[in-house]
N, C-alpha and C positions, 0 to 999 in steps of 0.2 A: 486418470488424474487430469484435473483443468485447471488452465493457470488466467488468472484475467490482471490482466496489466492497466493500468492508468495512469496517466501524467497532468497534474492541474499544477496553474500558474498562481501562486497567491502573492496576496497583496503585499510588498515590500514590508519587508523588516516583521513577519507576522511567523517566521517557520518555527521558532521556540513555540510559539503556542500551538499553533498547527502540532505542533510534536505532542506537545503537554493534550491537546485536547483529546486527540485521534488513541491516545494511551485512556485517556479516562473514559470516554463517553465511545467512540467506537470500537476499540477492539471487542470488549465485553460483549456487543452486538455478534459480531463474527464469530467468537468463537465458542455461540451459543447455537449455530447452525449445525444440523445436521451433518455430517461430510465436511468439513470445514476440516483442514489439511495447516495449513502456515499463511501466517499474513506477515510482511516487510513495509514497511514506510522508509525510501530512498532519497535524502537531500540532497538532489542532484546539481542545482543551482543556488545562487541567490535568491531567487525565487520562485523555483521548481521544487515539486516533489514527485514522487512516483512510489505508487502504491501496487507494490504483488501480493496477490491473492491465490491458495491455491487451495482444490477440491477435490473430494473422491469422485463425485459425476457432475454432470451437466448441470442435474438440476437442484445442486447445492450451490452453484455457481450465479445461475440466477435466481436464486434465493436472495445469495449475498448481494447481488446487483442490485437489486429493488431497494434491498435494506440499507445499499452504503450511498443509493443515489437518494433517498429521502433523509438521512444523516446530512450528505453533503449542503442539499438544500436549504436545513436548518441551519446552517454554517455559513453559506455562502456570503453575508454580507461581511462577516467578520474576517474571513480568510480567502477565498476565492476570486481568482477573478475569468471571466470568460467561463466556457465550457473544458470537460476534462475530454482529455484525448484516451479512447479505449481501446485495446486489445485482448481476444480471448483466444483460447484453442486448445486443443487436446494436448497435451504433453507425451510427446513421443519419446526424446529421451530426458532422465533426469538422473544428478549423481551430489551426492550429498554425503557427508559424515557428521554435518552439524553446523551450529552457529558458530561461529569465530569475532571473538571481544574484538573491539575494534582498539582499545586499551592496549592487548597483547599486541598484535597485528595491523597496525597501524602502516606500520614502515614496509610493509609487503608493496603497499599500491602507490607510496610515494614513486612520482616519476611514472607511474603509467598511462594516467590520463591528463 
């Protein structure tokens, strides 16, 4: 499994569409790729997001790469600013039961960051 991580800075006050857009117009891209595993979109700032991607091999990964950096491209005037920050790599360990509503579970992360 390969996980490729990204962090882009958009433009103030644009992450509701960034959310709305990345739902309409890119996921459907990714999870038409071969080996395509989980994708996460993380509003980690006011105007950060971070995007994990995860694969069954390599070469589903830069599959995805190609496809989500000419996505971005088309995007970029509307949401982006600067270059995105990337990481990739083999996933040595991984431990999962599932996705967790943020609705239910909310008050888990209150207080930790």
């Amino acid at each position: 499994m390969y996980t490729v991580i990204r962090k882009y800075d958009i433009v103030p006050g644009s992450a509701e569409a960034v959310i709305q857009e990345v739902k309409k117009s890119l996921v459907p891209i990714i999870n038409q790729i071969p080996g395509f595993s989980e994708y996460a979109l993380v509003e980690v700032g006011a105007n950060e997001v971070v995007a994990i991607s995860m694969f069954e091999s390599l070469d589903a990964a830069k599959v995805s790469a190609q496809q989500t950096a000419a996505w971005v491209t088309d995007h970029t005037e509307l949401f982006f600013q600067g270059f995105s920050k990337a990481m990739a790599g083999k996933v040595r360990v991984h431990s999962g039961s599932g996705f967790i509503a943020q609705s239910e579970h909310e008050e888990l992360l209150q207080g930790v960051f």
